[in-house]
C-alpha positions as CSV (number, residue, x, y, z in Angstrom):
1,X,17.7,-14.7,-86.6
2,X,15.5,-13.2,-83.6
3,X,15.2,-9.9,-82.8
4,X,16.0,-9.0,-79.7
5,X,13.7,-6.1,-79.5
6,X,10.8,-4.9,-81.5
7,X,9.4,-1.5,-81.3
8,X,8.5,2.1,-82.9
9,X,11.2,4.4,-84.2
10,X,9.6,7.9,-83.6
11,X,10.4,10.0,-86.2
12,X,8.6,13.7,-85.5
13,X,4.8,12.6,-86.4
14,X,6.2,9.3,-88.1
15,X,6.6,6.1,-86.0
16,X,8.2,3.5,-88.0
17,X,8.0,0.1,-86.8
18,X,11.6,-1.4,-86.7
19,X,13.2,-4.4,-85.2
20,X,16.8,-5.4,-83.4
21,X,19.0,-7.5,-83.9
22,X,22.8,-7.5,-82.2
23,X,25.4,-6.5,-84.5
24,X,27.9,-9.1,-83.3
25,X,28.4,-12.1,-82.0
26,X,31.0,-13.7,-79.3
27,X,33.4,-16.1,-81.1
28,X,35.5,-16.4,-78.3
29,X,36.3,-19.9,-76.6
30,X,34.6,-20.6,-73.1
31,X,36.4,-22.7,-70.6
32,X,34.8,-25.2,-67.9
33,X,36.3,-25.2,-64.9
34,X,37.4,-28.5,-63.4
35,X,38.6,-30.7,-60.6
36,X,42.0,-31.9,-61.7
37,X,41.3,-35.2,-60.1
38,X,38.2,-36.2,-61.8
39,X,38.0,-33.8,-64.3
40,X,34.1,-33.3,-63.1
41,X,32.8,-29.3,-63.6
42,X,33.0,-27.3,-60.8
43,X,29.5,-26.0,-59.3
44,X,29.1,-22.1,-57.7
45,X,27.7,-22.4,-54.6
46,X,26.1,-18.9,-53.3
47,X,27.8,-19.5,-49.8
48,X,26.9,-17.1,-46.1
49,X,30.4,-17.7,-43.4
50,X,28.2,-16.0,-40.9
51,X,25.3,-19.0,-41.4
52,X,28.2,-21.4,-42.5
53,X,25.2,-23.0,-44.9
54,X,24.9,-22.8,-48.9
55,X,22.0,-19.9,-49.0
56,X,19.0,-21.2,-51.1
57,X,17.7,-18.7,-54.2
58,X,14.6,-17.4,-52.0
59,X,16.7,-16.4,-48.9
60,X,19.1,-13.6,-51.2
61,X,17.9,-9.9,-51.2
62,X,19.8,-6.8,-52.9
63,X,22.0,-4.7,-51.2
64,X,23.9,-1.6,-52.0
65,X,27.6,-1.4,-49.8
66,X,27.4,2.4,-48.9
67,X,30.6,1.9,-46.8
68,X,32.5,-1.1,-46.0
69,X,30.6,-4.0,-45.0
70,X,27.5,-1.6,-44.2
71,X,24.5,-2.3,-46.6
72,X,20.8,-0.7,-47.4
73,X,19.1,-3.5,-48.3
74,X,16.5,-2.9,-51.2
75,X,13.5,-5.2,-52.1
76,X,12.5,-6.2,-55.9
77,X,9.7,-4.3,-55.7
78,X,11.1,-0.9,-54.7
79,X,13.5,-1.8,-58.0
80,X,10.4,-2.8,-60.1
81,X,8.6,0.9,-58.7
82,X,11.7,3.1,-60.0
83,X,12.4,0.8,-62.8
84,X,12.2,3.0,-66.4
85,X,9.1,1.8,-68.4
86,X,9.0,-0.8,-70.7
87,X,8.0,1.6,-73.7
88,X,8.5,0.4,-77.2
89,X,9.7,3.3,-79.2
90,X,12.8,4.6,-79.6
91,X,12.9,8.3,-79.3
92,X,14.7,10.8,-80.9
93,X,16.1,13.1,-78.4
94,X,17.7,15.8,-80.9
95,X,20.1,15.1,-84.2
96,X,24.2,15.8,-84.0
97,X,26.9,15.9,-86.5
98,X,28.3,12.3,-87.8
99,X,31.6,11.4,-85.9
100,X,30.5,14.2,-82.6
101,X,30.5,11.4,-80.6
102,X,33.9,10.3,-79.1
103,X,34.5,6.7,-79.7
104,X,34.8,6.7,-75.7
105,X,30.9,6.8,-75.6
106,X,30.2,3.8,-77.8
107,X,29.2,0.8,-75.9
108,X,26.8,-1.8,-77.9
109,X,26.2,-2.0,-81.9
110,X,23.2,-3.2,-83.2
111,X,21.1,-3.4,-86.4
112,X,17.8,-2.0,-87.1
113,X,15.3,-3.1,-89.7
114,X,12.1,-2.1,-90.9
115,X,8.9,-3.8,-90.1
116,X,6.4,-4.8,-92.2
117,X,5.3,-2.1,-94.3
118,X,7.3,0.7,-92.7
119,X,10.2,0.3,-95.6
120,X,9.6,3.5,-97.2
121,X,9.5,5.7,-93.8
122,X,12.8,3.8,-92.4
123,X,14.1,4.3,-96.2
124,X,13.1,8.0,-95.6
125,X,14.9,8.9,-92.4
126,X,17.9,6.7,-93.1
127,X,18.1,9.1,-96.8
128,X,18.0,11.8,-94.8
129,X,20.5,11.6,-92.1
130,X,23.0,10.6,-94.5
131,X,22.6,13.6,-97.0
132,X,22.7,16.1,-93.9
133,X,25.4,14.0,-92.3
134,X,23.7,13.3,-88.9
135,X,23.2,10.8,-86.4
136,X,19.7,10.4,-84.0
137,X,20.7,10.8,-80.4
138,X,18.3,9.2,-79.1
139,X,16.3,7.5,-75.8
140,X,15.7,3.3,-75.3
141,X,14.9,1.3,-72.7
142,X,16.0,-1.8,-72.9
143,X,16.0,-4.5,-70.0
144,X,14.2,-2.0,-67.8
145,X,17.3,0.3,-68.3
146,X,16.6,3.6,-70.3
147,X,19.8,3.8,-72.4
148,X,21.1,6.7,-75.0
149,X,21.9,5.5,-78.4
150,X,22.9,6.4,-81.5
151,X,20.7,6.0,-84.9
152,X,22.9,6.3,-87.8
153,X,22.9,5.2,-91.2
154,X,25.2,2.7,-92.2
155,X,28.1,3.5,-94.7
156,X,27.8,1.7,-98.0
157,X,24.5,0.5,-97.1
158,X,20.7,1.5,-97.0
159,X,20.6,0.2,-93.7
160,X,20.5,2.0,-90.0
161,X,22.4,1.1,-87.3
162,X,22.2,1.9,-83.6
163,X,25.2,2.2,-81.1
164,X,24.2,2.7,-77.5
165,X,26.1,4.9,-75.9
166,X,27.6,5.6,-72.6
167,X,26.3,8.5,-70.0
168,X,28.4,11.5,-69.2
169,X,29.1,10.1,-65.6
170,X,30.4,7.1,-67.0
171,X,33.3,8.4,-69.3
172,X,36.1,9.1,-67.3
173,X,37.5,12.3,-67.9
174,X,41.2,12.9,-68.9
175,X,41.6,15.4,-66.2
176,X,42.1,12.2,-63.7
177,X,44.8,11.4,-65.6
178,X,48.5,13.0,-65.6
179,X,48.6,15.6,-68.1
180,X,50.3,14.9,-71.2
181,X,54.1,16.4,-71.7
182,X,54.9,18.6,-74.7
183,X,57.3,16.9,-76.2
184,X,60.3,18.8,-79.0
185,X,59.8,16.8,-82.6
186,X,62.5,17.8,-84.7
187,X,61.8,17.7,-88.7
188,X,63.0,14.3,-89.9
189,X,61.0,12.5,-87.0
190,X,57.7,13.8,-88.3
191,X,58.6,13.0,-91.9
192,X,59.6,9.6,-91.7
193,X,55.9,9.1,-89.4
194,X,54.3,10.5,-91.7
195,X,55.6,8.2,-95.0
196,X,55.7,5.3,-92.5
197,X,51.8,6.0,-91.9
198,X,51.4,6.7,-95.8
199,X,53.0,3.9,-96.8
200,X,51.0,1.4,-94.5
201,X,47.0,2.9,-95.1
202,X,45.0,0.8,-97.3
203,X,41.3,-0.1,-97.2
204,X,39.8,-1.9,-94.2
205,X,39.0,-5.4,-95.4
206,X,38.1,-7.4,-92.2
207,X,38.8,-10.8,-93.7
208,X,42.3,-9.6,-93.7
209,X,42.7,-9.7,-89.8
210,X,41.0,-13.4,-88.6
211,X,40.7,-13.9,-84.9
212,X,44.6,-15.8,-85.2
213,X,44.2,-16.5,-81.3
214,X,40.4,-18.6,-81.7
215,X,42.2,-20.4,-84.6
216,X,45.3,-21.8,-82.6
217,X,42.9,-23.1,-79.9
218,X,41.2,-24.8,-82.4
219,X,43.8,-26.1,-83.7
220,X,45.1,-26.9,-80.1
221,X,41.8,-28.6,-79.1
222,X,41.8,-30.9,-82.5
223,X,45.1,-32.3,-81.8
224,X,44.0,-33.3,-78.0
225,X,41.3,-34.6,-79.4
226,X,43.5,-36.9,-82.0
227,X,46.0,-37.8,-79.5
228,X,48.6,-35.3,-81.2
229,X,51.7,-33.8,-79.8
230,X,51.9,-30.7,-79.0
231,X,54.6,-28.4,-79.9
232,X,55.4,-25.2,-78.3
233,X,56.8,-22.4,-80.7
234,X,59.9,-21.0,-79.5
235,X,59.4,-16.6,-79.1
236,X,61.1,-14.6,-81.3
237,X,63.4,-11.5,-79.5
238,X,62.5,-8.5,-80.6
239,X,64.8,-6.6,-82.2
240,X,66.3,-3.9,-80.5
241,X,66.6,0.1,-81.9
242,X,69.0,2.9,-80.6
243,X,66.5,5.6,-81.3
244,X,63.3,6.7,-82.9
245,X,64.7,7.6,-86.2
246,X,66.5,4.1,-86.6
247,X,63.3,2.4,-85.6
248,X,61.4,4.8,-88.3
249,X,63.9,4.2,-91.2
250,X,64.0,0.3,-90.6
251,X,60.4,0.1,-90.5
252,X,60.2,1.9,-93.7
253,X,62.9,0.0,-95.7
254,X,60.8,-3.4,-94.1
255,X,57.5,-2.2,-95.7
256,X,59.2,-1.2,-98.8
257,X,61.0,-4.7,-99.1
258,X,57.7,-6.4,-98.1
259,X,54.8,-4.3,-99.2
260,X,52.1,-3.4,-96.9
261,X,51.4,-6.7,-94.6
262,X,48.1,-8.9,-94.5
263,X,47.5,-10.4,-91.2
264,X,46.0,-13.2,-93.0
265,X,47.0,-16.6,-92.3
C-alpha cells in the first residue's frame, strides 16, 4: 500500500519520521452515465453561453462570486503566493483530553506508521498519550491546505491514528437551529428506554453490519449480466403504535422473543 504522505512527527525535541496511509477506502458502486440510445458514455463539456463555444483547458481562470454573477478573478500564481507551505512535519500544537473533541469536528481518518528506525520514539509517544489519556492537536498541510488533526493512539492497538478535523468556522453552531423543547417524561417511559437500550448493547463487531445495499447491486448486476430476471421485493408496512409506551413494550417483548439482532446476512 502507498503512503500518501511522508513526513516528521514533531514531538518537543523528538522528530519521528512517520508515514500515511488513508484509513478507509470507498466500496461504493460508481455509475456511468449514458445515452439511452446507444448506450455510449456521456462526455462533460466545460461550456461558455456568452462565447456559445466548448472553452478549451488554457482559456479557464478562477473566480470567487462575491455577489451574484459579479466575480474577482484570481490567477494561479496569486493562489500559489498565499498557498501554506509544503512542510513535512506534523506539529503538535498543544495536547487535550481523549473524547474533547465533538464528533462534529471529525472529518478524515488516517493511519500513521513509523519510519525506518523511528519505532521506539513513535512507540514512545503513542505509550504516552494513552496512559495520560490524550490526543495531539495538532498542525498539517496537506495538498497546500494547512489542516488541524488529531494524533491519537488507537484502542486495542500500539498503533496511532490521525483524524483531521474541522475549523471552528466550519461547525455550524446549534444556535442556528430552533431550540430544543423541554419535554414532561413520566417514570415508566424512561424505564422501558432504558431496558430497551440495555437489552440491545453488545460489543461492536463490524462484520456484523455488511454494506447490505453494495451487496444487492452486486447481486443485481450479476443477474444482468446472466440474462436473469429480476424480481422486485414487495415493502413491508410498518406497523403502526398508538403511543410511546406500546412502541417501548413491543420492542422489548420482540428482542426478548428474538435476542439482540445481527444485521448479518
Amino acid at each position: 500500500m502507498r503512503a500518501i504522505w511522508q513526513g516528521l512527527l514533531s514531538f518537543g525535541l523528538i522528530n519521528i519520521p512517520v508515514k500515511m496511509f488513508k484509513a478507509t477506502e470507498d466500496q461504493d458502486y460508481h455509475f456511468s452515465l449514458l445515452h439511452n440510445v446507444c448506450h455510449n458514455p456521456l462526455k462533460y463539456q466545460r461550456y461558455c453561453a456568452i462565447c456559445n463555444k466548448v472553452v478549451a483547458t488554457e482559456e479557464i481562470v478562477r473566480g470567487y462570486e462575491y455577489d451574484k454573477d459579479r466575480f474577482v478573478v484570481l490567477t494561479e500564481s496569486e493562489l500559489e503566493s498565499i498557498a501554506a507551505s509544503r512542510t513535512k512535519t506534523i506539529e503538535i500544537l498543544s495536547f487535550v483530553q481523549s473524547g474533547e473533541v465533538p464528533i462534529v469536528y471529525y472529518e478524515n481518518t488516517y493511519y500513521l506508521q513509523p519510519g525506518l528506525g523511528a519505532e521506539k520514539a513513535y512507540f514512545l509517544l503513542g505509550t504516552a498519550l494513552n496512559n495520560q489519556r490524550k490526543d495531539a492537536l495538532c498542525r498539517v498541510v496537506l495538498r497546500s491546505s494547512p489542516k488541524l488533526c488529531l494524533v491519537s493512539r488507537m484502542a486495542n492497538a500500539n498503533s496511532l491514528q490521525l483524524n483531521t478535523i474541522h475549523y471552528g468556522n466550519e461547525v455550524r453552531s446549534l444556535e442556528a437551529f430552533s431550540p430544543m423543547p423541554f419535554m414532561e417524561l413520566n417514570k415508566d417511559e424512561i424505564e422501558l428506554a432504558e431496558l430497551l437500550i440495555a437489552k440491545l448493547t453488545k460489543p461492536f463487531i463490524p462484520e456484523e453490519y455488511p454494506n447490505t445495499y453494495n451487496h444487492a447491486i452486486s447481486e443485481l448486476v450479476n443477474k444482468k449480466l446472466t440474462g436473469q430476471e429480476i424480481h422486485v421485493a414487495q415493502k413491508t408496512p410498518e406497523p403502526q403504535v398508538a403511543n410511546i409506551l406500546e412502541a417501548l413494550q413491543a420492542s422489548l417483548e420482540r428482542v426478548e422473543k428474538n435476542g439482540v439482532p445481527t444485521h448479518a446476512r
